[in-house]
FIKOLZA-1660 file (N, C-alpha, C; in steps of 0.1 Angstrom, whole numbers, plus 5000, padded with zeros to 4 digits):
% residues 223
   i   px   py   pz ch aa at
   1 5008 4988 5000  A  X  N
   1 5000 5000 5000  A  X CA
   1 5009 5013 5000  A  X  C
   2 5017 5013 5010  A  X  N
   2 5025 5024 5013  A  X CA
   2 5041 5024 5006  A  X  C
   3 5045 5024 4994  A  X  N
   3 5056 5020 4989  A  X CA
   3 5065 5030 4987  A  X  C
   4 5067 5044 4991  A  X  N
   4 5076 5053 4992  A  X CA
   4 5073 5060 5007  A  X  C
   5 5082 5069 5014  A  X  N
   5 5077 5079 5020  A  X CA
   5 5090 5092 5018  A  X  C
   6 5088 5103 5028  A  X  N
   6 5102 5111 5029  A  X CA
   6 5103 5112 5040  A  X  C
   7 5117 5115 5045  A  X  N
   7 5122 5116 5054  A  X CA
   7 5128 5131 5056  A  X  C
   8 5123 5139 5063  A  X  N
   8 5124 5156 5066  A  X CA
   8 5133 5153 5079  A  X  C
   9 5138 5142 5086  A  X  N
   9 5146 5140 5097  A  X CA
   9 5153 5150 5101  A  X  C
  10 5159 5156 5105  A  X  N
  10 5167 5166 5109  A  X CA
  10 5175 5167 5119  A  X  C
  11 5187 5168 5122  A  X  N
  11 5202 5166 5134  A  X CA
  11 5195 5177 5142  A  X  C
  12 5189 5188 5142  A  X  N
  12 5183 5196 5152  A  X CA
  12 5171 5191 5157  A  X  C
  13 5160 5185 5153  A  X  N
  13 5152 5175 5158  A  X CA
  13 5152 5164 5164  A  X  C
  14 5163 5158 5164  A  X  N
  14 5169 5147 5172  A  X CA
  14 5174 5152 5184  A  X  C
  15 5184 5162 5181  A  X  N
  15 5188 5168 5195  A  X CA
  15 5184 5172 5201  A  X  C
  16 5177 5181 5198  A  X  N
  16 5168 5193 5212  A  X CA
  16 5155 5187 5217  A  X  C
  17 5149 5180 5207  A  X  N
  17 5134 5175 5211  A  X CA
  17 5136 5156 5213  A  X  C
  18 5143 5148 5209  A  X  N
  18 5144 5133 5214  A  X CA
  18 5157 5130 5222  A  X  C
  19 5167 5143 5222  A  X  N
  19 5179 5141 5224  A  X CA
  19 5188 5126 5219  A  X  C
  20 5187 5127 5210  A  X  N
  20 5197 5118 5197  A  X CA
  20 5207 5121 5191  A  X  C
  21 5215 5117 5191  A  X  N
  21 5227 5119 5183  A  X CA
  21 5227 5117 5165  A  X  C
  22 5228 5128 5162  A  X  N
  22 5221 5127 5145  A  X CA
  22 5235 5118 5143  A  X  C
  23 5230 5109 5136  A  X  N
  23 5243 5103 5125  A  X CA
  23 5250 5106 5115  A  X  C
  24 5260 5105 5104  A  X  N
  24 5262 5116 5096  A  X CA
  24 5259 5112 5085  A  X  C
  25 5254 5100 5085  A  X  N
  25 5243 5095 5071  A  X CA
  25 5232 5106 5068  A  X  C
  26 5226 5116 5080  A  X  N
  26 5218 5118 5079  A  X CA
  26 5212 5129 5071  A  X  C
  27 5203 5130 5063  A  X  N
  27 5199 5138 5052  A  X CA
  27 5189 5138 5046  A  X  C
  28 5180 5151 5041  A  X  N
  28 5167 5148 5035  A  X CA
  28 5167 5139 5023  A  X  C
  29 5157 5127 5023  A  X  N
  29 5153 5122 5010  A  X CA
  29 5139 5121 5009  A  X  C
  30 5138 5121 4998  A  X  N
  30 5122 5128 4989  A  X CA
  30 5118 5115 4980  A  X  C
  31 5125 5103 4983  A  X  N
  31 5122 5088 4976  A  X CA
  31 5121 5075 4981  A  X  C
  32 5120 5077 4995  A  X  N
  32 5126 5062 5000  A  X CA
  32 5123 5051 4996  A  X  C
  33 5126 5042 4989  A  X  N
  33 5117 5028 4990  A  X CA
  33 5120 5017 4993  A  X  C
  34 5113 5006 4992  A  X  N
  34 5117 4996 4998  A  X CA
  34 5122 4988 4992  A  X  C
  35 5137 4986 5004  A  X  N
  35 5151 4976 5000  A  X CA
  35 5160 4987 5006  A  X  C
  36 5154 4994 5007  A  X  N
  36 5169 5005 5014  A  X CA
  36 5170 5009 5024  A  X  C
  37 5180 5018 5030  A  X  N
  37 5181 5021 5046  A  X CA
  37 5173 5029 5045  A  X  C
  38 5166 5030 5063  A  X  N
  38 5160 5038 5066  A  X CA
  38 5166 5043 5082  A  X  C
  39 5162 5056 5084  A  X  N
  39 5160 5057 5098  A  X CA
  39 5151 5054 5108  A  X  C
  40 5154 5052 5119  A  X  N
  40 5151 5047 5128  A  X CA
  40 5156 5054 5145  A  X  C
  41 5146 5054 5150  A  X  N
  41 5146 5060 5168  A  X CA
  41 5146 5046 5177  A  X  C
  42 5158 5043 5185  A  X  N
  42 5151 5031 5189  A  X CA
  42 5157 5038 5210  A  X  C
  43 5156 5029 5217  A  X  N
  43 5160 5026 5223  A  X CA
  43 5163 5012 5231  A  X  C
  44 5177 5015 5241  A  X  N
  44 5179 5002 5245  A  X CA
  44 5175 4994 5260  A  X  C
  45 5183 4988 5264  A  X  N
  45 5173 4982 5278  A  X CA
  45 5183 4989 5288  A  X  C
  46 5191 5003 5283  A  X  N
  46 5195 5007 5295  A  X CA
  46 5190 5023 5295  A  X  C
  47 5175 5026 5286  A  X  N
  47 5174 5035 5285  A  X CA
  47 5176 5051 5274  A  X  C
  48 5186 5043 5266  A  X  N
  48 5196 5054 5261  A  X CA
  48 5189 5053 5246  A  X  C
  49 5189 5062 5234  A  X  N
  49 5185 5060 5229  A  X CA
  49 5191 5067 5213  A  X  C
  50 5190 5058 5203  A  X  N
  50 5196 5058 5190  A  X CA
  50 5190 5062 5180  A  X  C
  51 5192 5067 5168  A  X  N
  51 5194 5067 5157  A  X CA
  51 5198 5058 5148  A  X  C
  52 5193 5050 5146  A  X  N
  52 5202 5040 5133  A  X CA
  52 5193 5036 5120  A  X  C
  53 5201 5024 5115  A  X  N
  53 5195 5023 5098  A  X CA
  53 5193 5007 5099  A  X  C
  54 5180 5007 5092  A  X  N
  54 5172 4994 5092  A  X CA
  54 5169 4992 5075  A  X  C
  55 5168 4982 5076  A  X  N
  55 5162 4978 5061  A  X CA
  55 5146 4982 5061  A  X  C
  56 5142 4988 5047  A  X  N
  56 5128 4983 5050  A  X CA
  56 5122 4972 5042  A  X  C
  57 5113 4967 5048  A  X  N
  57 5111 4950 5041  A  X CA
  57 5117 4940 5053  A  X  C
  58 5106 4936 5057  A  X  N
  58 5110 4930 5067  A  X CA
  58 5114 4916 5067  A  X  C
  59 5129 4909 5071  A  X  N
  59 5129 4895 5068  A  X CA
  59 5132 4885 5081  A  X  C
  60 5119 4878 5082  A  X  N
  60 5118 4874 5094  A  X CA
  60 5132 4860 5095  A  X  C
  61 5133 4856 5106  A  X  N
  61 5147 4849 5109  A  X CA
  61 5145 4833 5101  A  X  C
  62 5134 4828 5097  A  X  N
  62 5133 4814 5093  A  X CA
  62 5137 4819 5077  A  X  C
  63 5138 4833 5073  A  X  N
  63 5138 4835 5054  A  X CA
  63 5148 4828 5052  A  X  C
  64 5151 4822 5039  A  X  N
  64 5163 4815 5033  A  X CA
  64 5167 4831 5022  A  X  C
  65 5162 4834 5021  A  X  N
  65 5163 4847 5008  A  X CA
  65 5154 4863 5011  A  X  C
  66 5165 4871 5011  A  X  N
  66 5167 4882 5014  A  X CA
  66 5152 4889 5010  A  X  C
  67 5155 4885 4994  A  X  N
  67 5137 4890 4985  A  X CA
  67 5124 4888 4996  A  X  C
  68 5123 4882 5003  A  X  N
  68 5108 4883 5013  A  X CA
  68 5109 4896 5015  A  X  C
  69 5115 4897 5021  A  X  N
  69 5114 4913 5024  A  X CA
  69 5103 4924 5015  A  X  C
  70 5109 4923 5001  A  X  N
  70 5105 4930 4994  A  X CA
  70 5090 4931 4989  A  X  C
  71 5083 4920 4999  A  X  N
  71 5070 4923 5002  A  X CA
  71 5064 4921 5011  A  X  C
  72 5072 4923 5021  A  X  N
  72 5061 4925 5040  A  X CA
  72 5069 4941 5036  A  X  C
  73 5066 4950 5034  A  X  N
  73 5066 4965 5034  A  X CA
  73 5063 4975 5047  A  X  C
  74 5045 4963 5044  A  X  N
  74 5038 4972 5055  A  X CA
  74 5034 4959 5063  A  X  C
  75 5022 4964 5073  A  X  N
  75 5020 4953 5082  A  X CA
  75 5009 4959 5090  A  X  C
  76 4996 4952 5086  A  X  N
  76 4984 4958 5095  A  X CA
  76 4981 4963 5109  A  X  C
  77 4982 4971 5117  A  X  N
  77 4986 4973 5128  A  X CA
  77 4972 4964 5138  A  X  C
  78 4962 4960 5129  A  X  N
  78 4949 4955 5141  A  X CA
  78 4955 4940 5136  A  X  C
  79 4963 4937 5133  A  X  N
  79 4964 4921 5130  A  X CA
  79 4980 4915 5138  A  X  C
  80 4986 4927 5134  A  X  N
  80 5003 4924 5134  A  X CA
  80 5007 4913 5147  A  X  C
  81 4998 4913 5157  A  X  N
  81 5008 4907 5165  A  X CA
  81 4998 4894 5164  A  X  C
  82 4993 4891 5155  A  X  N
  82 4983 4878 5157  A  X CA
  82 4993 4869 5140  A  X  C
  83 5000 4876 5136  A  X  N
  83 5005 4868 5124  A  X CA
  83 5016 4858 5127  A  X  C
  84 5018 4849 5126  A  X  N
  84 5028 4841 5127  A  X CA
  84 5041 4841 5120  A  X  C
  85 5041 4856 5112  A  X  N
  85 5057 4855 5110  A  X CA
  85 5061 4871 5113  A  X  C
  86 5048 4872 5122  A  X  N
  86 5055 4887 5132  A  X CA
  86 5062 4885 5143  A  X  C
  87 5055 4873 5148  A  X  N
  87 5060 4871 5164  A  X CA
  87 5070 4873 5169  A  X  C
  88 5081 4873 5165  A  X  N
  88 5092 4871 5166  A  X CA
  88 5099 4889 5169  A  X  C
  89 5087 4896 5164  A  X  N
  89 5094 4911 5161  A  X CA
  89 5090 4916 5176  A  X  C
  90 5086 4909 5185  A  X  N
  90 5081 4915 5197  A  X CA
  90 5088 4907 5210  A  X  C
  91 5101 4911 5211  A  X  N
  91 5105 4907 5222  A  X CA
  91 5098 4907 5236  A  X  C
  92 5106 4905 5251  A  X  N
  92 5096 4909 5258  A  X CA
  92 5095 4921 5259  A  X  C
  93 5104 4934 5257  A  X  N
  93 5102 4945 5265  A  X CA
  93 5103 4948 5247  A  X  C
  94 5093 4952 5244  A  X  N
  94 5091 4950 5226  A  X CA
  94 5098 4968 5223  A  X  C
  95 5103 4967 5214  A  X  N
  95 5114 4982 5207  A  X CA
  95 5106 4985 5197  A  X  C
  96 5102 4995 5194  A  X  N
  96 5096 5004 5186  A  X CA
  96 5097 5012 5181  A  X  C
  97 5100 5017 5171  A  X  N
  97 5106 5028 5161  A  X CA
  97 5096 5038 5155  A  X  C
  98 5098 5046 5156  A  X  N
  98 5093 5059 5146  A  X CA
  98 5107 5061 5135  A  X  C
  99 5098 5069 5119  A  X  N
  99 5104 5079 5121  A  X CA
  99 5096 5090 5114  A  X  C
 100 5104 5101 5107  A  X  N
 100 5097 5113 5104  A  X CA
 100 5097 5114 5090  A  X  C
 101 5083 5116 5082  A  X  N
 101 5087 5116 5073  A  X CA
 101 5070 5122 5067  A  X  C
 102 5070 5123 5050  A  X  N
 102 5061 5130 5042  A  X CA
 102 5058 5112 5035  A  X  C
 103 5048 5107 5033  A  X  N
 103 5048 5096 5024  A  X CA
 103 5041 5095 5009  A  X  C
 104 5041 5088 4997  A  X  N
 104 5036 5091 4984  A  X CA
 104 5031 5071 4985  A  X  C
 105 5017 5077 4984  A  X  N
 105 5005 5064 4976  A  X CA
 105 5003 5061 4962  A  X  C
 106 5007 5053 4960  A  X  N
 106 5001 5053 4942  A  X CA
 106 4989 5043 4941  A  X  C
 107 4980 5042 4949  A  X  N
 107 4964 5039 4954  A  X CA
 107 4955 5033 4942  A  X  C
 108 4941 5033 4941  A  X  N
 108 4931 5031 4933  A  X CA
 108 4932 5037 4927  A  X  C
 109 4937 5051 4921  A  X  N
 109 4936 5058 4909  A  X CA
 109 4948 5057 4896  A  X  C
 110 4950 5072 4888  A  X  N
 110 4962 5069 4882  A  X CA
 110 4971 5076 4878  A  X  C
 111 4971 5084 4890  A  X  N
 111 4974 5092 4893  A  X CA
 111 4984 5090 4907  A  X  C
 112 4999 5097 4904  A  X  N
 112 5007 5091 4919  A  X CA
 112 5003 5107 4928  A  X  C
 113 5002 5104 4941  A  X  N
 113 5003 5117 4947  A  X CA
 113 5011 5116 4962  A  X  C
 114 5011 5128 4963  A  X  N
 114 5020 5129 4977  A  X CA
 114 5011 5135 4991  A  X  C
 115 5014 5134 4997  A  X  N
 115 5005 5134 5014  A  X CA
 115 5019 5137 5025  A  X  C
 116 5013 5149 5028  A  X  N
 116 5025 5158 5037  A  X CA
 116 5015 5158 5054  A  X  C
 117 5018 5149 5059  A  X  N
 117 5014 5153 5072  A  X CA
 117 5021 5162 5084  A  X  C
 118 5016 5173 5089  A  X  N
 118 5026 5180 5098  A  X CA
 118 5039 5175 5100  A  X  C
 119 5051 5178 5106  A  X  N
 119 5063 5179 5112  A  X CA
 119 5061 5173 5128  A  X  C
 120 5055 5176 5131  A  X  N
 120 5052 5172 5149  A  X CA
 120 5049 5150 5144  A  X  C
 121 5044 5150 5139  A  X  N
 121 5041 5134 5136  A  X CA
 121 5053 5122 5132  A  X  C
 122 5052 5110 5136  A  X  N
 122 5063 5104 5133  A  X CA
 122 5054 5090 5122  A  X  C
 123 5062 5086 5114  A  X  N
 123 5057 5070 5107  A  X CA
 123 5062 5062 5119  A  X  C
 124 5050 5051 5118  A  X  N
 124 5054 5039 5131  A  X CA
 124 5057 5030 5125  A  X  C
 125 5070 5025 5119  A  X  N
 125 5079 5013 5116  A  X CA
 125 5081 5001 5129  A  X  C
 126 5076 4993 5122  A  X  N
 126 5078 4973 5130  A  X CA
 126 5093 4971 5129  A  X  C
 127 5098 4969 5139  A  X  N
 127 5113 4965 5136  A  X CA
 127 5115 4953 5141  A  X  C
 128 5122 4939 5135  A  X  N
 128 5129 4931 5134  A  X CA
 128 5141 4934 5139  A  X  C
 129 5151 4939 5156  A  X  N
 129 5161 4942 5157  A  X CA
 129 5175 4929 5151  A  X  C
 130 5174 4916 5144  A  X  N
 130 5182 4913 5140  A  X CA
 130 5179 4902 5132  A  X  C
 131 5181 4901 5123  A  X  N
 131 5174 4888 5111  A  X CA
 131 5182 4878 5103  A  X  C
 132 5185 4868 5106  A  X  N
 132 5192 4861 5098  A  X CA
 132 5198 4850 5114  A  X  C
 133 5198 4836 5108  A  X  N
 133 5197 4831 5117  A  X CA
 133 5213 4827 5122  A  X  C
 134 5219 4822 5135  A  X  N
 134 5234 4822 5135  A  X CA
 134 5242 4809 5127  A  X  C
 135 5253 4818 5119  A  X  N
 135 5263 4809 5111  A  X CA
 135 5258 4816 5100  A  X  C
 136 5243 4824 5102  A  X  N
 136 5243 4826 5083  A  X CA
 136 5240 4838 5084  A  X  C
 137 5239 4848 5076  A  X  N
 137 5236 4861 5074  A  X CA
 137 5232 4868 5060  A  X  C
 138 5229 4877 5059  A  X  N
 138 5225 4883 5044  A  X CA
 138 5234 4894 5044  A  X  C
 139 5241 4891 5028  A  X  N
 139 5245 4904 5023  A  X CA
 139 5259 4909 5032  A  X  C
 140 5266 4898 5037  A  X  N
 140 5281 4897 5045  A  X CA
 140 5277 4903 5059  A  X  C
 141 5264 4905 5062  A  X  N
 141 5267 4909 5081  A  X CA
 141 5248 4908 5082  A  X  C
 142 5249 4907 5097  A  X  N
 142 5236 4906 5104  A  X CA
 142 5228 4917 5098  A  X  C
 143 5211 4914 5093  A  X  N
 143 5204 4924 5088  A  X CA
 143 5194 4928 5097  A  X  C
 144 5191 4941 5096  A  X  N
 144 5181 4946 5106  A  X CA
 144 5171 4949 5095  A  X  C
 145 5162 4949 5102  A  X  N
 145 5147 4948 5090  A  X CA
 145 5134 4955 5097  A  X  C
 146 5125 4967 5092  A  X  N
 146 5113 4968 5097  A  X CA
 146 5103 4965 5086  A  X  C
 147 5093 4967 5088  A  X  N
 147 5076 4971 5077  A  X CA
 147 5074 4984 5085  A  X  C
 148 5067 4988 5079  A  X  N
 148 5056 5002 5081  A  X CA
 148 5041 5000 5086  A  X  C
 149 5039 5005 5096  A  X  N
 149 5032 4998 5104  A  X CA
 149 5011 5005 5096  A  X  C
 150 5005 5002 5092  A  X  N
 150 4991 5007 5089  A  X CA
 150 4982 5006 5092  A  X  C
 151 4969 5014 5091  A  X  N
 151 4958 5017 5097  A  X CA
 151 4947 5019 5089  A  X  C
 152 4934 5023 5091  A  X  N
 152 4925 5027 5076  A  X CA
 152 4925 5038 5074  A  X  C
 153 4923 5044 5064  A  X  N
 153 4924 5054 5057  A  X CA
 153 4913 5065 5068  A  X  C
 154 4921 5078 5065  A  X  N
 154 4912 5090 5071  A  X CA
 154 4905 5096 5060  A  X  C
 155 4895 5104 5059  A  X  N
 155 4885 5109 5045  A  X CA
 155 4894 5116 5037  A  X  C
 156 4908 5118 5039  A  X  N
 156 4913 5126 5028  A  X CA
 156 4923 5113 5022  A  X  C
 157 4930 5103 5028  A  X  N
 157 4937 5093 5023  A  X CA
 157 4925 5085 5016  A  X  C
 158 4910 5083 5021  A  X  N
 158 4905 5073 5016  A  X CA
 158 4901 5078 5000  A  X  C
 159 4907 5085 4995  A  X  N
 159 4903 5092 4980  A  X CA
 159 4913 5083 4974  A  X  C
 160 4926 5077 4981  A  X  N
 160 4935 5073 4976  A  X CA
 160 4937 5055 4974  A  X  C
 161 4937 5056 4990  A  X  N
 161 4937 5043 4991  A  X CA
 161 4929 5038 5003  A  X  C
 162 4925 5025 5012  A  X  N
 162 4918 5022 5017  A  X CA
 162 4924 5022 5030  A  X  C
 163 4941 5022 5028  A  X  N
 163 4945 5023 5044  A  X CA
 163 4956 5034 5038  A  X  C
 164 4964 5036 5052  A  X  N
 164 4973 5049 5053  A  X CA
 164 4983 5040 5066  A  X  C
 165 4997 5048 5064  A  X  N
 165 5003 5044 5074  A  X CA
 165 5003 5052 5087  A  X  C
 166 5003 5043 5094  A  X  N
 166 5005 5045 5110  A  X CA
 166 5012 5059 5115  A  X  C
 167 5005 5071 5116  A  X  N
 167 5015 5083 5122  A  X CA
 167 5013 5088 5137  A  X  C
 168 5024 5085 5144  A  X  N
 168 5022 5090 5162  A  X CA
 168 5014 5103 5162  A  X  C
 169 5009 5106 5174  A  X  N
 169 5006 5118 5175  A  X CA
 169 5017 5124 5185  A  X  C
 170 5020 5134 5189  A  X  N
 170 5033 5140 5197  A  X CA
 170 5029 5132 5212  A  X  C
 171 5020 5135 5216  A  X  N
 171 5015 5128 5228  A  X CA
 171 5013 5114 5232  A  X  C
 172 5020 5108 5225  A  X  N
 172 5019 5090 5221  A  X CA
 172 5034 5088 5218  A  X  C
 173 5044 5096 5217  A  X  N
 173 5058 5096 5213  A  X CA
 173 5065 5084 5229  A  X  C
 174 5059 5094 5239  A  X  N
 174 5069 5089 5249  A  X CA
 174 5067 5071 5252  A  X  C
 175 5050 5068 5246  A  X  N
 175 5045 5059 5252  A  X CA
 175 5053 5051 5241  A  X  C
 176 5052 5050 5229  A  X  N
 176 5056 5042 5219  A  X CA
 176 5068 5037 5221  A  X  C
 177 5079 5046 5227  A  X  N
 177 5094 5041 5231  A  X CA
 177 5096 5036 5240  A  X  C
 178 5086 5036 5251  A  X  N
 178 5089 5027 5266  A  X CA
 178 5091 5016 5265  A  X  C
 179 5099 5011 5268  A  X  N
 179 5104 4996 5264  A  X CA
 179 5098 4986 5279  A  X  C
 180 5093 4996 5287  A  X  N
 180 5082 4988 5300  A  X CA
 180 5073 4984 5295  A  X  C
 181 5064 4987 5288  A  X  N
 181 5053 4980 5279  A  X CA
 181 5059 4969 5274  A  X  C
 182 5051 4957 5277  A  X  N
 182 5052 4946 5273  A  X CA
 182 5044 4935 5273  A  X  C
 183 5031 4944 5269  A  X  N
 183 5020 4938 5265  A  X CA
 183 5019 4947 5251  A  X  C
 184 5022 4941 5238  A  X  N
 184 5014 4949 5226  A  X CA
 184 5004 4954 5221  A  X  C
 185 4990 4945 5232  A  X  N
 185 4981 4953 5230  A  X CA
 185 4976 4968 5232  A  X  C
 186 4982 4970 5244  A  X  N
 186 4983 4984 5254  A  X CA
 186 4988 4992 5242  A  X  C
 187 4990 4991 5227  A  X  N
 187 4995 4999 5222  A  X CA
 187 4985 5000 5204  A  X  C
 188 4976 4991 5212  A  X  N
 188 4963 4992 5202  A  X CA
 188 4959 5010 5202  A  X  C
 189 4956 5013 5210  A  X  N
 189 4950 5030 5206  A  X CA
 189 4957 5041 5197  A  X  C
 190 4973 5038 5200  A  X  N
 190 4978 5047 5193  A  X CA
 190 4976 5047 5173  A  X  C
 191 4970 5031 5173  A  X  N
 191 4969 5029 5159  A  X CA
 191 4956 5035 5152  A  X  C
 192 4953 5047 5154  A  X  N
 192 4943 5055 5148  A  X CA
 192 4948 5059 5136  A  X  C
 193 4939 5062 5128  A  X  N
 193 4942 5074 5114  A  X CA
 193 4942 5086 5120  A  X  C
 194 4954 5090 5115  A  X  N
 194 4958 5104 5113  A  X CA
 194 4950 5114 5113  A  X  C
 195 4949 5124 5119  A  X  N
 195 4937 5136 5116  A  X CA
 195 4937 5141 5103  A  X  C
 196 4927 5139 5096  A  X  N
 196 4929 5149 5080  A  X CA
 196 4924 5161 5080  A  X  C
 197 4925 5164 5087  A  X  N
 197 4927 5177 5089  A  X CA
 197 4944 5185 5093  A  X  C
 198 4952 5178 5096  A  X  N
 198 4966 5180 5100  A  X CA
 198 4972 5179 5085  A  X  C
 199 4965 5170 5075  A  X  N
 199 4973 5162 5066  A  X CA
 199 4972 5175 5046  A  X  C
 200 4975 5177 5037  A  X  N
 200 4978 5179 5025  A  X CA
 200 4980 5164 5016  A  X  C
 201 4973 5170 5006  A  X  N
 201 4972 5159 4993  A  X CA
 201 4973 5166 4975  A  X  C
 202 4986 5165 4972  A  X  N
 202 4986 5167 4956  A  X CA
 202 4991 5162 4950  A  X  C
 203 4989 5163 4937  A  X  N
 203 4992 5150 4924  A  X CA
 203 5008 5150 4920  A  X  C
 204 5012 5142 4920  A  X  N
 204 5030 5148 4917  A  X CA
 204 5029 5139 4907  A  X  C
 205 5037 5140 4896  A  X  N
 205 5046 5129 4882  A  X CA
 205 5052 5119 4884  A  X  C
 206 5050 5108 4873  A  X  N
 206 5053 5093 4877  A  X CA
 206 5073 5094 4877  A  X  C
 207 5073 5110 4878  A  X  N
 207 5095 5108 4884  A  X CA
 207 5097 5100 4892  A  X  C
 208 5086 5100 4900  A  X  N
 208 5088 5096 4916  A  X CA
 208 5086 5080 4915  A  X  C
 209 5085 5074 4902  A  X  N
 209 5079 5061 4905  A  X CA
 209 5091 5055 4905  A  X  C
 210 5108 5061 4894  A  X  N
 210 5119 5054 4898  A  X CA
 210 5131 5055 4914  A  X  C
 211 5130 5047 4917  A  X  N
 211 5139 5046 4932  A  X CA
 211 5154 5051 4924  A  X  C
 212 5152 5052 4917  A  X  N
 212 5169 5060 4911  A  X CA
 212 5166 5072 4914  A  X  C
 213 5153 5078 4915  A  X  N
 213 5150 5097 4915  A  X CA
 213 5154 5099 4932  A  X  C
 214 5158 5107 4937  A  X  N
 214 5158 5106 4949  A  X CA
 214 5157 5122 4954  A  X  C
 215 5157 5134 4944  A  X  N
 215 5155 5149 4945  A  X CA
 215 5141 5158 4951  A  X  C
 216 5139 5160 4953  A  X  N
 216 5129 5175 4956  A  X CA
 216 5118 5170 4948  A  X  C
 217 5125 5171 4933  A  X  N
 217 5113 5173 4925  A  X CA
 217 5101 5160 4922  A  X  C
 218 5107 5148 4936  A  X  N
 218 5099 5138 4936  A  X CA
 218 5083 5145 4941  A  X  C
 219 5083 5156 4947  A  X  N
 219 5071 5158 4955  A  X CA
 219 5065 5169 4946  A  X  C
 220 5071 5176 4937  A  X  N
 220 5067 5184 4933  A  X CA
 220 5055 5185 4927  A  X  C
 221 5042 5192 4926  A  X  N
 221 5033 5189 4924  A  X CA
 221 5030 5196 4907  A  X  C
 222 5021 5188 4903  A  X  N
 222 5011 5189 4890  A  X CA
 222 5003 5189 4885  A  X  C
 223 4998 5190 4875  A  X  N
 223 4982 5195 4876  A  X CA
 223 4979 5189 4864  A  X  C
% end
């Protein structure tokens, strides 16, 4: 459903408001898709908390081949922990990731468009903190892997498509990262649709459809 987003991430937004250490990978992109790094907010079981790069495409630890990935993307947020090749993504004190970004649907129509939800909002990425099982690995070293976590469409997404991905509200930030929760259901509420009324929607050019475009002018709109 959700097969690009952007990442507006910013080394001043990590610092002053999550206190993170920006990485020096870090930088706007206007194309993400999936197979590639992404960022990621995590923290660990002593508290402290990171910035790092995940695959997206999630490949659970039984995969023989990397390619699964390239289609668990996304991952229903009212089902996810009832699937049998999620389970495994929910330790006991289960790690949860955001991150920040603009995302682009190419939905029921035929027309690609782009959907800019405020800056205060985070994408809720499923993370797999390590995949590949021991003695074997993908791609010469241990792979880390999420999906994009979704929900149903709000009346401005539902023009596009039927669901929309999972975005925090600022007030749901601190709960999402507590690694004390360790029940997943307790984390059913946060999986609402987005306010559309917070949200923008315009038609942008099929540039955006190659993962080689990675510029500005992916979002750029058209008429």
């Amino acid at each position: 459903m959700c097969g690009r987003f952007i990442s507006l991430l910013s080394p001043e937004l990590l610092e002053s408001v999550y206190g993170v250490r920006p990485p020096a990978s870090l930088a706007p992109r206007y194309n993400i898709a999936p197979t590639q790094q992404v960022h990621i907010v995590r923290e660990d079981d002593a508290g402290t908390r990171e910035c790092a790069e995940v695959r997206w495409g999630l490949v659970p630890q039984w995969a023989k081949d990397i390619s699964i990935g390239n289609k668990l993307i996304n991952a229903r947020s009212e089902t996810v922990i009832e699937k049998t090749i999620f389970p495994e993504c929910h330790p006991p004190s289960p790690l949860y990731s955001p991150d920040l970004g603009v995302f682009r649907v190419g939905g029921n129509t035929k027309r690609e468009s782009a959907s800019l939800h405020d800056y205060s909002g985070w994408l809720a990425f499923f993370p797999l903190p390590v995949s590949g099982k021991p003695g074997r690995t993908f791609e010469g070293g241990v792979l880390e892997s999420c999906a994009l976590l979704t929900t149903n469409a709000n009346s401005l997404m539902a023009m596009i498509h039927e669901r929309m991905p999972v975005i925090l509200q600022p007030a749901d930030f601190e709960a999402w990262m507590d690694r004390s929760v360790t029940d997943p259901h307790e984390l059913q509420r946060i999986y609402q649709p987005y306010p559309a009324e917070l949200m923008q929607e315009w038609p942008v050019s099929t540039f955006v459809n190659s993962p080689a475009h990675s510029g500005e002018e992916c979002i750029h709109p058209v008429t």
